[in-house]
C-alpha positions as CSV (number, residue, x, y, z in Angstrom):
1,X,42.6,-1.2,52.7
2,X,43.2,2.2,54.1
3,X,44.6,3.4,50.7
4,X,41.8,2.7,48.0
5,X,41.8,4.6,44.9
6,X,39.0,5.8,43.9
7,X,38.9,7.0,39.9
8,X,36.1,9.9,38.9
9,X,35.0,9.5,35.9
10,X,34.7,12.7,33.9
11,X,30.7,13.9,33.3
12,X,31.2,14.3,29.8
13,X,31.9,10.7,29.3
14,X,28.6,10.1,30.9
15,X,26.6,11.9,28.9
16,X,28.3,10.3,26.0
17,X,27.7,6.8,27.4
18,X,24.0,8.5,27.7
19,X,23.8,9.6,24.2
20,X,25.0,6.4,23.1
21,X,22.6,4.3,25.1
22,X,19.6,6.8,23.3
23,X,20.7,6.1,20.3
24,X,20.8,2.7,20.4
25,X,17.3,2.0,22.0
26,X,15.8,4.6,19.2
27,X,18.1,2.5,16.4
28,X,16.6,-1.0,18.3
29,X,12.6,0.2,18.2
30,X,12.9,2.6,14.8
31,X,15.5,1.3,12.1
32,X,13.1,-0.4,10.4
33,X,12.0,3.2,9.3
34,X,15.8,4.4,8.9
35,X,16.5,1.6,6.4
36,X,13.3,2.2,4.5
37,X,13.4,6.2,4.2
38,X,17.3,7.3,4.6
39,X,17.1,10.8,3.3
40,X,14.4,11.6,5.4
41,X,15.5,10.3,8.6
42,X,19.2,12.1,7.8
43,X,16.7,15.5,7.2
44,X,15.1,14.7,10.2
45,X,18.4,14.1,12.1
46,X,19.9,17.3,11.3
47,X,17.0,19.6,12.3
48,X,17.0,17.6,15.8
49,X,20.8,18.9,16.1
50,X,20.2,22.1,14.5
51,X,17.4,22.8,17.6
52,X,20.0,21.5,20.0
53,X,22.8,23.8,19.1
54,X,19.9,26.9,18.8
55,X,18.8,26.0,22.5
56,X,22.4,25.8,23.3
57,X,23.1,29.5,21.6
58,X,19.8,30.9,23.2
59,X,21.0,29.5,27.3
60,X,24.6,30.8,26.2
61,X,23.3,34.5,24.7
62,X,20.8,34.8,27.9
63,X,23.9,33.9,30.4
64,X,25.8,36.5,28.7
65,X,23.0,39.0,28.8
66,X,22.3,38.3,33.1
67,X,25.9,38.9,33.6
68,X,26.2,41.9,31.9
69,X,23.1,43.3,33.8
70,X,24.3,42.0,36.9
71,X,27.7,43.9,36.2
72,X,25.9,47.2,35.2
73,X,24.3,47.5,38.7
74,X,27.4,47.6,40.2
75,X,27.6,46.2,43.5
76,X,30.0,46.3,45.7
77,X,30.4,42.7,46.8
78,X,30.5,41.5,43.2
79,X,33.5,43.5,41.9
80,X,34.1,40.8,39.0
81,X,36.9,41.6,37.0
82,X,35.6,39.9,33.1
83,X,36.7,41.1,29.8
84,X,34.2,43.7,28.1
85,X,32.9,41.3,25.4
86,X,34.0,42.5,21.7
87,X,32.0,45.0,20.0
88,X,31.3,46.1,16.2
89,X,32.5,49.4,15.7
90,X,31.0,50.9,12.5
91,X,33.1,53.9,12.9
92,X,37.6,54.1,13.8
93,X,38.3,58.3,13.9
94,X,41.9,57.3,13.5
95,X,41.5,55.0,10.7
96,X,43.3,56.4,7.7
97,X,41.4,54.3,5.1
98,X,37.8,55.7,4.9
99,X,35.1,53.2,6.4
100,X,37.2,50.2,6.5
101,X,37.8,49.7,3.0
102,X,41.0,47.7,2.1
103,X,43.3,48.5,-0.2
């Protein structure tokens, strides 16, 4: 067959099918221990994703950080044209309410 189709399969369903297989080996050798102490192991559950999505908020603020220094040096080969990211400004001079405040 000259014409065999080949279909890719997305990485985020692997890591899914990954996540799932975890799960299921740490449900298999520990549910004993979720049965017998549910609050605990639903405490213990959210700090594990609560890590996850810090480490994940720590890789994206340090990516951020890199290509803003790799910007600032400004070479010449790397003219990238990003978005400045949004900044807080404390202070509008043509802002006819006086600092911010809604009316």
């Amino acid at each position: 067959m000259a014409g065999a189709r080949v279909r890719e399969v997305p990485l985020s369903h692997l890591v899914t099918l990954l996540i799932g297989v975890v799960i299921g080996i740490v449900l298999a050798e520990f549910g004993d221990l979720f049965v017998r102490f549910p609050v605990e192991s639903a405490l213990v559950a959210v700090l594990v994703c609560s890590v996850v999505v810090l480490g994940w908020a720590c890789r994206e603020m340090l990516g951020d950080l890199v290509r803003r220094g790799r910007r600032s040096r400004g070479s010449a080969e790397e003219d990238l044209d990003w978005p400045d990211p949004p900044r807080l400004v404390l202070y509008r001079p043509n802002d006819p309410r006086p600092n911010g405040v809604r009316r």
